[in-house]
DSSP file (Angstrom, degrees, kcal/mol; ACC not computed):
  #  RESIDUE AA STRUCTURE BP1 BP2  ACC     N-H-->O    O-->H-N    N-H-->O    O-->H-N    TCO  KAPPA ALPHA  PHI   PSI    X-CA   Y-CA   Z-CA
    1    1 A X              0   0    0      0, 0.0     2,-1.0     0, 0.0     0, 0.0   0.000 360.0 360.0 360.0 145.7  -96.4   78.1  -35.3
    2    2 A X        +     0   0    0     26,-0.0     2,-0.2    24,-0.0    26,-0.1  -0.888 360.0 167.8-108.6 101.2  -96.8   74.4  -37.5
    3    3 A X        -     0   0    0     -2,-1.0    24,-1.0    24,-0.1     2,-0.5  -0.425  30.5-105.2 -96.4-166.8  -98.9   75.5  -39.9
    4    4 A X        -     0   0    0     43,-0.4    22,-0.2    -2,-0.2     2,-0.2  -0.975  25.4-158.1-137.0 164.2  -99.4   73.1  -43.0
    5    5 A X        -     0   0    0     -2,-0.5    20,-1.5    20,-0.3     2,-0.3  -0.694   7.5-177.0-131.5 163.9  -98.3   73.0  -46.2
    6    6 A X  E     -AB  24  45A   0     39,-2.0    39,-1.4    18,-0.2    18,-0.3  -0.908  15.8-148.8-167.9 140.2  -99.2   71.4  -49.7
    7    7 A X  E     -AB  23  44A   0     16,-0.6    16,-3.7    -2,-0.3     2,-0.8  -0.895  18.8-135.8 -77.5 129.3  -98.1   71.1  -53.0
    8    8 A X  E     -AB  22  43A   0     35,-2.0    34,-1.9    -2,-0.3    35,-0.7  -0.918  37.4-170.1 -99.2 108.9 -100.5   70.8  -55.9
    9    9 A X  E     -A   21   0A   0     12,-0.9    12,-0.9    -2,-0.8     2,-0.4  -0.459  21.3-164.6 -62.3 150.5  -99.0   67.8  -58.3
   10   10 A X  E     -A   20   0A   0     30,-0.3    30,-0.7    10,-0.2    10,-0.2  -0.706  20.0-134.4-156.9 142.2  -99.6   66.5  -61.5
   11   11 A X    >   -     0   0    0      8,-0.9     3,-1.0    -2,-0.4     2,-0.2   0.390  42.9 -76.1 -66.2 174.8  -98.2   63.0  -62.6
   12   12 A X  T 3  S+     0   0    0      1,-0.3    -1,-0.2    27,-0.1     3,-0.1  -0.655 120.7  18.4 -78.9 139.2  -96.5   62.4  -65.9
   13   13 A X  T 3  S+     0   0    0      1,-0.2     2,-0.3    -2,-0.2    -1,-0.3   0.506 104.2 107.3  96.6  12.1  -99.0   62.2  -68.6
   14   14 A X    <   -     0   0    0     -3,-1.0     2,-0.4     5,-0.1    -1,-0.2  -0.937  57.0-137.4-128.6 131.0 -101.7   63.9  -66.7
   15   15 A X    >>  -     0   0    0     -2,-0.3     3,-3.1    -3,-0.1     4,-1.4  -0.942  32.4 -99.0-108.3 151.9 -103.2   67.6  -67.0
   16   16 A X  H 3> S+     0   0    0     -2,-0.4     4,-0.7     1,-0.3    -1,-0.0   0.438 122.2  45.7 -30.1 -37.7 -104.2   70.5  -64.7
   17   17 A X  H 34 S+     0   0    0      1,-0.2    -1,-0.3     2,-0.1    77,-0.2   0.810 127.0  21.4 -82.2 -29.7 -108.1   69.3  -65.1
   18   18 A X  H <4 S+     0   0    0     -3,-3.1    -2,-0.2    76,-0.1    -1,-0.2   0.454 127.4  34.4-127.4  -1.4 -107.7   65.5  -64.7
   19   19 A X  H  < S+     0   0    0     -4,-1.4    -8,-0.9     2,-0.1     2,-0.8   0.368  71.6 126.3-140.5  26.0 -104.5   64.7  -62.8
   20   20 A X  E  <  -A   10   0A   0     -4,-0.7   -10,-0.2    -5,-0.3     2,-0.1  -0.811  35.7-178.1 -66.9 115.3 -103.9   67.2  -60.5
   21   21 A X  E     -A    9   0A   0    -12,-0.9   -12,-0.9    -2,-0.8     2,-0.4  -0.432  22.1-133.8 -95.1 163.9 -103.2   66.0  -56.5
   22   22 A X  E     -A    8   0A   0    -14,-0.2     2,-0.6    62,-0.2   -14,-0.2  -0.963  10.8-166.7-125.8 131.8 -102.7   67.5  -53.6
   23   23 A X  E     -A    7   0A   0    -16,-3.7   -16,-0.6    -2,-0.4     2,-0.2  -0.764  15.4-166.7-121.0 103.8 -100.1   66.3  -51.3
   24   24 A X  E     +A    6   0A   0     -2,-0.6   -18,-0.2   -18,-0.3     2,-0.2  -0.560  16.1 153.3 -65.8 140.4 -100.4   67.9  -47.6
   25   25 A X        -     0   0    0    -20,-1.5     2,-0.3    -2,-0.2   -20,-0.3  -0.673  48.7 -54.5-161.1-145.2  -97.7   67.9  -44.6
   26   26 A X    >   -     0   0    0     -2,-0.2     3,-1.0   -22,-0.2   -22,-0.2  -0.650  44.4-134.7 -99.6 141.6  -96.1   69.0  -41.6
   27   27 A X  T 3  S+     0   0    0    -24,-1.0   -24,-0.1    -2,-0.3   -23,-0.1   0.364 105.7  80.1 -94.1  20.6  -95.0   72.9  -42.3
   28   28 A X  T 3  S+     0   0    0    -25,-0.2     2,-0.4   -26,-0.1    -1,-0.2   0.649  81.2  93.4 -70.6 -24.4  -91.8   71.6  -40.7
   29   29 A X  S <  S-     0   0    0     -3,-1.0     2,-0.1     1,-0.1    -4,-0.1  -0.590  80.1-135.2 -53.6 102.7  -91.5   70.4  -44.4
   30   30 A X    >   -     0   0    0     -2,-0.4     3,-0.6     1,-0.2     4,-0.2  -0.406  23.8-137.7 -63.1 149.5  -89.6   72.4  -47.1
   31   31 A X  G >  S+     0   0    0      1,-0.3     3,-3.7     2,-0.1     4,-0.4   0.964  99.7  59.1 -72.5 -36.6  -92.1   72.1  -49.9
   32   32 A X  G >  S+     0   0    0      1,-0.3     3,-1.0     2,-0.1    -1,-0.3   0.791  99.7  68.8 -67.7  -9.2  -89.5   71.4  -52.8
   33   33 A X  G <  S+     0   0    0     -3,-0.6    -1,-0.3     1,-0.2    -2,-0.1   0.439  92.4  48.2-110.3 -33.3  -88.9   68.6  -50.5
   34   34 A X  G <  S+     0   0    0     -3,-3.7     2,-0.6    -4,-0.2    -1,-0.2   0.275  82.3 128.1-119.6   4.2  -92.5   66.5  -51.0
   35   35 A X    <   -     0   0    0     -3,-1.0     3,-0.1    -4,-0.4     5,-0.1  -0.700  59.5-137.2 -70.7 114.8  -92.1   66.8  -55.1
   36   36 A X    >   -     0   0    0     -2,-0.6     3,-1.3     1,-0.1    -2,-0.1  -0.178  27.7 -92.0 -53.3 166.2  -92.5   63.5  -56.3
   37   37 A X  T 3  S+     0   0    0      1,-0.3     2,-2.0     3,-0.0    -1,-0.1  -0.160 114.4  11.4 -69.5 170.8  -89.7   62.4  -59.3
   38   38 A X  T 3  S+     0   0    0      1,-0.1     2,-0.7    -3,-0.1    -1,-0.3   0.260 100.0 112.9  65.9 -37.6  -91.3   63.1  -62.4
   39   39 A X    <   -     0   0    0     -2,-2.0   -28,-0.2    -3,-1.3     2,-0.1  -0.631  58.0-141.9 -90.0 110.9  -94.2   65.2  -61.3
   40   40 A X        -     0   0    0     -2,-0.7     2,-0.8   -30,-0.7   -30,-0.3  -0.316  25.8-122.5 -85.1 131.7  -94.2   69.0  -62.3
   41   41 A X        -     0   0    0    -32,-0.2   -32,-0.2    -2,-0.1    -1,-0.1  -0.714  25.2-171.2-101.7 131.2  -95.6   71.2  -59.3
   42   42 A X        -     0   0    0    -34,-1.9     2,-0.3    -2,-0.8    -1,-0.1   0.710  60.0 -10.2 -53.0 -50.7  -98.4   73.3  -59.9
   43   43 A X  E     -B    8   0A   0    -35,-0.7   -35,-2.0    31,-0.1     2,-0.3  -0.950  58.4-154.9-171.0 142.0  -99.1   75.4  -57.4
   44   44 A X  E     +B    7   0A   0     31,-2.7     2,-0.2    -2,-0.3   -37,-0.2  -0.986  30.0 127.2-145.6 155.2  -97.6   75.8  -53.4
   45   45 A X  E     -B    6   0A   0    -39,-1.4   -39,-2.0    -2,-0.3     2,-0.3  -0.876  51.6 -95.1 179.7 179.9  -99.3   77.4  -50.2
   46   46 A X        -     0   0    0    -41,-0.3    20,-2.0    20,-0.3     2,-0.2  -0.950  38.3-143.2-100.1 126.6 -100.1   76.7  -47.0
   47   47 A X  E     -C   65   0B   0     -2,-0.3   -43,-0.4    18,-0.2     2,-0.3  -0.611  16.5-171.7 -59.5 113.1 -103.3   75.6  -45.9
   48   48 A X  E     -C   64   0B   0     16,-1.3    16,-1.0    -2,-0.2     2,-0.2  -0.799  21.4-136.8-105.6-172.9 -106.1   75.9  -43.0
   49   49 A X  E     -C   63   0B   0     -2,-0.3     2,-0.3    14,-0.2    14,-0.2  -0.858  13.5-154.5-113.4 157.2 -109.0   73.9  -42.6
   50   50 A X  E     -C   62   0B   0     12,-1.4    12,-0.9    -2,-0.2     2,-0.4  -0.904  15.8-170.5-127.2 155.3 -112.5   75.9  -41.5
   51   51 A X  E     +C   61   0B   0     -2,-0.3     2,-0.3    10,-0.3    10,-0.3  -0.901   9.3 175.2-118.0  86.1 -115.3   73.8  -39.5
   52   52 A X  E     -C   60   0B   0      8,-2.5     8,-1.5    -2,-0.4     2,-0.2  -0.895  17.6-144.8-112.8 145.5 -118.8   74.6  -38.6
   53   53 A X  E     -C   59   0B   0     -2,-0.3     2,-0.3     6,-0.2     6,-0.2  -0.741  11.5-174.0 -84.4 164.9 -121.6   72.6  -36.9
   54   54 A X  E >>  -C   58   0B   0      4,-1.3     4,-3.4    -2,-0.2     3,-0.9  -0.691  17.9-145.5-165.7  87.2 -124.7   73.1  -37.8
   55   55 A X  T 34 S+     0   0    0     -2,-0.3    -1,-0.1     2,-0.2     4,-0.1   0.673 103.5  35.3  -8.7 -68.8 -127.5   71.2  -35.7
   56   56 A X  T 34 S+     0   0    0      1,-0.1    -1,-0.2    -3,-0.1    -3,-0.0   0.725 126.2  43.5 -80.0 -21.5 -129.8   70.6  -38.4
   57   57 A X  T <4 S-     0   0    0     -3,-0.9     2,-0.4     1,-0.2    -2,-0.2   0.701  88.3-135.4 -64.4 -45.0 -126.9   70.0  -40.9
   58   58 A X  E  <  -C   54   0B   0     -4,-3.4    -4,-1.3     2,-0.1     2,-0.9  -0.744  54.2 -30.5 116.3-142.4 -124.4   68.2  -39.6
   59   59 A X  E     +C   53   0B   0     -2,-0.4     2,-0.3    -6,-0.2    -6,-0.2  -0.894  53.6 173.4-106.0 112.3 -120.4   69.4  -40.2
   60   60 A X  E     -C   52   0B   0     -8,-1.5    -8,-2.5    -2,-0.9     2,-0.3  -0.876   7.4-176.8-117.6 173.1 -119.7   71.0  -43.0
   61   61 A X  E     -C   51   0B   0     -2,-0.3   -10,-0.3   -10,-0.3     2,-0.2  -0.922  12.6-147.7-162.6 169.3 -116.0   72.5  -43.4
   62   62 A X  E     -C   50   0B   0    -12,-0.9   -12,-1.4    -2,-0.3     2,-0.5  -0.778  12.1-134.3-143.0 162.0 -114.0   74.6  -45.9
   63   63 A X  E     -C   49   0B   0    -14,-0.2     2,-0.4    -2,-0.2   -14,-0.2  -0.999  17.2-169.4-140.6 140.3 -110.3   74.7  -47.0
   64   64 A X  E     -C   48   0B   0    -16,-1.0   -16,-1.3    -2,-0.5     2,-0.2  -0.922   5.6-174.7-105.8 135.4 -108.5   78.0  -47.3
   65   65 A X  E     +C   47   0B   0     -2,-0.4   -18,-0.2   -18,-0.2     2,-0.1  -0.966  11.0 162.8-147.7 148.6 -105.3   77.9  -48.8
   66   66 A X        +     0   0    0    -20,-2.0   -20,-0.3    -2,-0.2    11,-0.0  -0.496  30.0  24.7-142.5-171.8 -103.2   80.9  -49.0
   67   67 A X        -     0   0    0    -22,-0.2     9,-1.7    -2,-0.1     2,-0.3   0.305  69.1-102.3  50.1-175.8  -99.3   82.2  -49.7
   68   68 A X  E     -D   75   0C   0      7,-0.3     2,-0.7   -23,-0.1     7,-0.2  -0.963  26.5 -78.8-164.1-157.1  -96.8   80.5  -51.5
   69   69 A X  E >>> -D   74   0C   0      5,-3.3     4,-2.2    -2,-0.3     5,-1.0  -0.823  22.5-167.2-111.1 105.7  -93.5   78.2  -51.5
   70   70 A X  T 345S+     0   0    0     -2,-0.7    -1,-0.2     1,-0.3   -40,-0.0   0.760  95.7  47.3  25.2 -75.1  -90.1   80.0  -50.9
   71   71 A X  T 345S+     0   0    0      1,-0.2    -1,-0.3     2,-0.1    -2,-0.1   0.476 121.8  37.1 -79.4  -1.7  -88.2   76.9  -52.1
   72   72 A X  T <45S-     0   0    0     -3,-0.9    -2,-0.3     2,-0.2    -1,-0.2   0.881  93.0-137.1 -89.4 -59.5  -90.5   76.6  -55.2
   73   73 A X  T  <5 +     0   0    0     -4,-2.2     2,-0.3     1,-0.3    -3,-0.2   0.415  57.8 120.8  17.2  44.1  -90.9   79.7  -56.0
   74   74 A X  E   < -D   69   0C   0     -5,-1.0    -5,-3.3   -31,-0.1    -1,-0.3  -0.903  54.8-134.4-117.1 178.9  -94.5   79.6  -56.8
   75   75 A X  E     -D   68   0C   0     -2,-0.3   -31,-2.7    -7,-0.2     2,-0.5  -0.295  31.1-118.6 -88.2-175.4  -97.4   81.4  -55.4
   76   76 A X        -     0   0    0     -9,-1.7     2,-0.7   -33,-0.2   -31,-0.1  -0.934  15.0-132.4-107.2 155.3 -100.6   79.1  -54.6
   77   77 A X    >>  -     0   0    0     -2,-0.5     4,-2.9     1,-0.2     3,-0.5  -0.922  23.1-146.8 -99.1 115.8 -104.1   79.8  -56.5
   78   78 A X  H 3> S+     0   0    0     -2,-0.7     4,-3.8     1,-0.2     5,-0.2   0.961  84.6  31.9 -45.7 -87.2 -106.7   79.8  -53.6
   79   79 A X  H 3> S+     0   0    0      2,-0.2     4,-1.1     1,-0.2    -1,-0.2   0.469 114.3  53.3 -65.5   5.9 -109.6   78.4  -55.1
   80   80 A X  H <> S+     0   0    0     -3,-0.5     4,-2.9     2,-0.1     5,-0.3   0.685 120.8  40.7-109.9 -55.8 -108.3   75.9  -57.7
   81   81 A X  H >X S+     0   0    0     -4,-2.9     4,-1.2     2,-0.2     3,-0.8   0.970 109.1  53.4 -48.5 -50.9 -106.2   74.4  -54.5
   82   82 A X  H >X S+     0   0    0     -4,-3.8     4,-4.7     1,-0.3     3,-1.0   0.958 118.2  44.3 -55.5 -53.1 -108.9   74.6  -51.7
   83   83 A X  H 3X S+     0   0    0     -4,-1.1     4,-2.1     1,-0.3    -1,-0.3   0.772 113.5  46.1 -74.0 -15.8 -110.9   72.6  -54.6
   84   84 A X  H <X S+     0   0    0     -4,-2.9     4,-1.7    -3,-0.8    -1,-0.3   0.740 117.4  46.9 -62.3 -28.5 -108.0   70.0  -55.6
   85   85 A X  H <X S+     0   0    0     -4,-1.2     4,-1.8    -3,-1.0    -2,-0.2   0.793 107.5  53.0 -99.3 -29.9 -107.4   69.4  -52.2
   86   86 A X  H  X S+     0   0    0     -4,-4.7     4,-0.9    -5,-0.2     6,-0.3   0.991 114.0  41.8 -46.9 -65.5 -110.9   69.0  -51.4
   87   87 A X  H  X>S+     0   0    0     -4,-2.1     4,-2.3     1,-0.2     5,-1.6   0.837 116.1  53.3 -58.6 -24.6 -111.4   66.1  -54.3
   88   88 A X  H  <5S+     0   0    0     -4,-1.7     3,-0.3     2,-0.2    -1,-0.2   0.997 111.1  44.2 -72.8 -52.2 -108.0   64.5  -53.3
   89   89 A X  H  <5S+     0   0    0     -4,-1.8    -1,-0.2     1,-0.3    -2,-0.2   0.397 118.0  44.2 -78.5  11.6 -109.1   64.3  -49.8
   90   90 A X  H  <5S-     0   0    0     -4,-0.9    -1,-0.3    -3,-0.4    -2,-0.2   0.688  97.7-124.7 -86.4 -56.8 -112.5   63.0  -50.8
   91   91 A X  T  <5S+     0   0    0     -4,-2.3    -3,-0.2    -3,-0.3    -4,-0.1   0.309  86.5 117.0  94.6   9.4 -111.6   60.2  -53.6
   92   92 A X      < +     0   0    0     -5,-1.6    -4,-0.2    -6,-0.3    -5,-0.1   0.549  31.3 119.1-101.7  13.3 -114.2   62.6  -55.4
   93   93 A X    >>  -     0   0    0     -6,-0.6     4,-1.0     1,-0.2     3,-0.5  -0.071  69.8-129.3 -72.9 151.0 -111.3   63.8  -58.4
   94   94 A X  H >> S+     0   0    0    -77,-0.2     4,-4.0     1,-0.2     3,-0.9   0.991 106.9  52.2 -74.0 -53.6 -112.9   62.6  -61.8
   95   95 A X  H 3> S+     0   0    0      1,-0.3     4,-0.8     2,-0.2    -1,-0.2   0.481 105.2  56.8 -89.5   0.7 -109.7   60.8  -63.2
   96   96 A X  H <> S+     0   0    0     -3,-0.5     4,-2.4     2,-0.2    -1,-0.3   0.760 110.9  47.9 -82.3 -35.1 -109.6   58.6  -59.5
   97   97 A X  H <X S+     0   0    0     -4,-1.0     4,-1.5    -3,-0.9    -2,-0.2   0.982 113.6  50.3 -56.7 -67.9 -113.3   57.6  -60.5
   98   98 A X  H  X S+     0   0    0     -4,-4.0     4,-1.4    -5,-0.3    -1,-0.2   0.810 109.5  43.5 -47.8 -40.1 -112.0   56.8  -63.9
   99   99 A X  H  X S+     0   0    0     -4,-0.8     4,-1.5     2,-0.2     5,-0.2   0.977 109.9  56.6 -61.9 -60.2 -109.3   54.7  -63.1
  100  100 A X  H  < S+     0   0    0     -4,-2.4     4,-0.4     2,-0.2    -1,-0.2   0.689 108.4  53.9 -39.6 -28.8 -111.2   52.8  -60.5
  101  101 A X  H >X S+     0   0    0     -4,-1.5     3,-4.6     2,-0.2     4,-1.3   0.984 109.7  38.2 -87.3 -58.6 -113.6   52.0  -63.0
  102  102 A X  H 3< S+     0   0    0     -4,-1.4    -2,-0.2     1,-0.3    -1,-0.2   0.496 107.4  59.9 -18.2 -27.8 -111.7   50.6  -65.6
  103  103 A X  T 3< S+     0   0    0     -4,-1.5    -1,-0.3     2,-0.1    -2,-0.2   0.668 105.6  53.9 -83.7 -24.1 -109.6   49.0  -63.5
  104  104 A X  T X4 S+     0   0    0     -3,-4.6     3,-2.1    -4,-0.4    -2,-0.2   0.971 111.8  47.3 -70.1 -70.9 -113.5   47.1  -62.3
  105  105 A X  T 3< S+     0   0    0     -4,-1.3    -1,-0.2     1,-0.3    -3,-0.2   0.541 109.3  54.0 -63.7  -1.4 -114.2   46.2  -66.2
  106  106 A X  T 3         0   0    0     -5,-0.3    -1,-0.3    -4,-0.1    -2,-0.2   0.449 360.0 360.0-114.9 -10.3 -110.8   44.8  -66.7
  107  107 A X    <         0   0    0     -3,-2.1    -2,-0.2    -4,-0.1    -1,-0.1   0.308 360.0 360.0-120.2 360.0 -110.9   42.4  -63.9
């Protein structure tokens, strides 16, 4: 089975609350594999996605994340991933918001 896989990052100068990312991949992928230089990893797992329709609702979905990385040797934390990997895969992270704006007033 190809499951996926993910690594929870955060960047030099960045802490758990405002610069943690998520980088998702192929579970052909060793995880120690997808650390960028520099970036100390948080958290490892594997990943689903969940999907419902809902007529009057629209799509809503959920992210499960579960296990943890072999070649890391950490475990993942479920809800602190599902939600990093939500806001990464959203734009919605507070410190992407921040930068973007600043980067508006400066220009």
């Amino acid at each position: 089975m190809n499951e996926l896989k993910y690594i929870i990052v955060i960047p030099p100068g960045f802490n758990e609350q405002l610069g943690a990312r998520a980088i998702i991949f192929n579970g052909l992928i060793v995880h120690k594999e997808m650390i960028p230089k520099g970036f100390k990893c948080f958290s490892a797992g594997f990943l689903t996605f969940t999907f419902n329709l809902d007529l009057n609702k629209g799509l809503d979905g959920g992210v499960y994340c579960y296990g943890k990385s072999e070649s890391i040797g950490i475990k993942s934390c479920p809800a602190f991933d599902a939600m990093i990997i939500k806001r990464t895969l959203t734009r919605t992270h507070p410190a992407i918001g921040f930068i973007k704006e600043e980067a508006h007033k400066s220009a």
